[in-house]
C-alpha positions as CSV (number, residue, x, y, z in Angstrom):
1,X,-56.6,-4.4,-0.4
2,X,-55.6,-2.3,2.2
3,X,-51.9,-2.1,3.2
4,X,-50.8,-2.4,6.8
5,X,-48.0,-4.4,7.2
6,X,-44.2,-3.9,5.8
7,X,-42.3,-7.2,5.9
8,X,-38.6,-6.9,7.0
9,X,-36.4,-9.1,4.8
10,X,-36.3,-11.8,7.9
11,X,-40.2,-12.0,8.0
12,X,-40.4,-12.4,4.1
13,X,-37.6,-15.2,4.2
14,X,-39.5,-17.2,7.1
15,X,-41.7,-19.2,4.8
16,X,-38.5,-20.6,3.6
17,X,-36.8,-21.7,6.3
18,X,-36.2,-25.3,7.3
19,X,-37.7,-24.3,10.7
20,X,-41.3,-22.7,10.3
21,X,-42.2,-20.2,13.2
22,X,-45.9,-21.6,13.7
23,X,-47.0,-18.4,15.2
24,X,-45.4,-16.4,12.1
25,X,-46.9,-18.2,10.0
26,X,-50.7,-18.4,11.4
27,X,-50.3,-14.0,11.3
28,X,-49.2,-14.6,7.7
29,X,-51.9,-16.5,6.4
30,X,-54.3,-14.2,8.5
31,X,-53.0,-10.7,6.3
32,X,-51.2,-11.7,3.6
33,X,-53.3,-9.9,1.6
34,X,-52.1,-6.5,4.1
35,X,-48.9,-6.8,4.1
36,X,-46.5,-5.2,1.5
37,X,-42.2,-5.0,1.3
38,X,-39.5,-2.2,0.3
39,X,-37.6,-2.0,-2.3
40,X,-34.3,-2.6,-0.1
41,X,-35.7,-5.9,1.3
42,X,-36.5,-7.3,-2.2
43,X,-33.1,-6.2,-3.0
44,X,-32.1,-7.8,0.0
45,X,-33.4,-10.9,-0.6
46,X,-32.4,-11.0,-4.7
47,X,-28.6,-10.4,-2.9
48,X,-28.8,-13.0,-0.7
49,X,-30.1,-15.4,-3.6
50,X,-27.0,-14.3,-6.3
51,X,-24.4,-15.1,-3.4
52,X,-25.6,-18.8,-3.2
53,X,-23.4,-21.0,-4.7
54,X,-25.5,-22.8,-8.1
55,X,-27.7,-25.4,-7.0
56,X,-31.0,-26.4,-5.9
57,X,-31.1,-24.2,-3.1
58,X,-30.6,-20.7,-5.2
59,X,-33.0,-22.9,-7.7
60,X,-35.8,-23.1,-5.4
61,X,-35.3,-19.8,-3.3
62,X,-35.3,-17.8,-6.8
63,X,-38.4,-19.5,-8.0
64,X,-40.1,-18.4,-4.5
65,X,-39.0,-14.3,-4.7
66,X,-40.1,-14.5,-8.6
67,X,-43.1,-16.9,-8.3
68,X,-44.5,-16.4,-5.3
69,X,-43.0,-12.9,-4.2
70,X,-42.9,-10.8,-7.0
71,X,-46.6,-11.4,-7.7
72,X,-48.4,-11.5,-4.6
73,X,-46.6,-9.0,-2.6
74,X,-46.5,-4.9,-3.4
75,X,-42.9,-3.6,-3.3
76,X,-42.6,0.0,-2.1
77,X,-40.4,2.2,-3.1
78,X,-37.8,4.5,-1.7
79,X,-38.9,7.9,-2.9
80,X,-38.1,11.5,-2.0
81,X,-40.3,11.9,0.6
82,X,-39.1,8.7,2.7
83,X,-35.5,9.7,2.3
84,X,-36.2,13.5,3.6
85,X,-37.7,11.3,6.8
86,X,-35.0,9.0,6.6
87,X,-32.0,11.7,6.8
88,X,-33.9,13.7,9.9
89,X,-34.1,10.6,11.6
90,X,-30.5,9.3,10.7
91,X,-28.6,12.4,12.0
92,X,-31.3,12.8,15.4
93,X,-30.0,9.5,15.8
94,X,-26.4,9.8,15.4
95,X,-26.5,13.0,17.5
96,X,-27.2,10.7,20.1
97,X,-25.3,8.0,19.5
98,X,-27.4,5.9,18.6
99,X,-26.5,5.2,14.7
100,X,-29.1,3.0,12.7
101,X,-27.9,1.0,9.7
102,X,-28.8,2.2,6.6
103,X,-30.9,-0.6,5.1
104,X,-33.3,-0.5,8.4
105,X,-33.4,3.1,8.2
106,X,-34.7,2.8,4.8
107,X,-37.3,0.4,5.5
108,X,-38.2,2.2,8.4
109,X,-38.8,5.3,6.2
110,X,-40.6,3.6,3.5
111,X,-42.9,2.1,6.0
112,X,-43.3,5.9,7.8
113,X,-44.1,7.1,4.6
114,X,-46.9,4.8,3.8
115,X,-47.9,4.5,7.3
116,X,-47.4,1.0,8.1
117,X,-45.9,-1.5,11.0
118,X,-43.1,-3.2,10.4
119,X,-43.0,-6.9,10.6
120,X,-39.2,-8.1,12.0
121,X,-38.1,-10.8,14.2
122,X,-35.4,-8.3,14.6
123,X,-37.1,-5.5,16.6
124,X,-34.4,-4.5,18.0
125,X,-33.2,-2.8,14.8
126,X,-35.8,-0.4,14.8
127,X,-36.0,0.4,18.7
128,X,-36.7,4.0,19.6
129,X,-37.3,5.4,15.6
130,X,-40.4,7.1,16.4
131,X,-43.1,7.0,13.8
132,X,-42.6,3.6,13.5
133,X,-44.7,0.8,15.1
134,X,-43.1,-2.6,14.7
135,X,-44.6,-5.9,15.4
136,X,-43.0,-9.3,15.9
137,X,-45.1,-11.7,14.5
138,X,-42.6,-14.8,15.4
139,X,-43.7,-14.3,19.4
């Protein structure tokens, strides 16, 4: 397995959804087996599971990050040399005004750091970080 792809917490919650993106989900199948996530998305998406309200909703989208998830998809972590990268690019940014929210800037780091694209509908959160090639799978 070679790594290429780092799924934003959006991409990773699109098999999921009510709606299916048919276009997201034909890249998926094509390179699953490429694509990896952060550390802050998985906590990301563990958060977003404990603030649902009991029922079968939490149910089923706990069994998908622990049974589907967990095992098939590496989770990078958030290690010394991605948050060096992180803070350079954090203060450039805000020297600019141009601030980037501290979650993104993490996942953006992690991905620098391991040299791979990140997957977002949200591309707009990672406009103009350079070192980062992002990909919107959903188009």
């Amino acid at each position: 397995m070679t790594l290429r792809y780092l799924l934003d917490t959006n991409a990773l919650a699109e098999p999921v959804k009510p709606q299916l993106n048919a276009k997201f989900m034909e890249q998926l199948a094509l390179r699953r087996d490429d694509c990896a996530i952060a550390c802050v998305t998985w906590h990301e998406a563990l958060y977003g599971v404990a603030r649902l309200p009991e029922g079968a909703r939490r149910a089923a989208l706990y069994r998908y990050l622990h049974d589907v998830v967990a095992p098939s998809l590496p989770i990078l972590p958030y290690d010394a040399a991605a948050a060096a990268w992180h803070a350079d690019v954090r203060a450039a940014r805000e020297r600019v005004g141009r601030p980037l929210a501290f979650a993104d800037g993490q996942i953006a780091a992690i991905a620098q750091a391991h040299g791979l694209v990140v997957v977002t509908a949200n591309v707009a959160d990672f406009d103009g970080i350079e070192g980062v090639v992002v990909e919107n799978w959903a188009r």
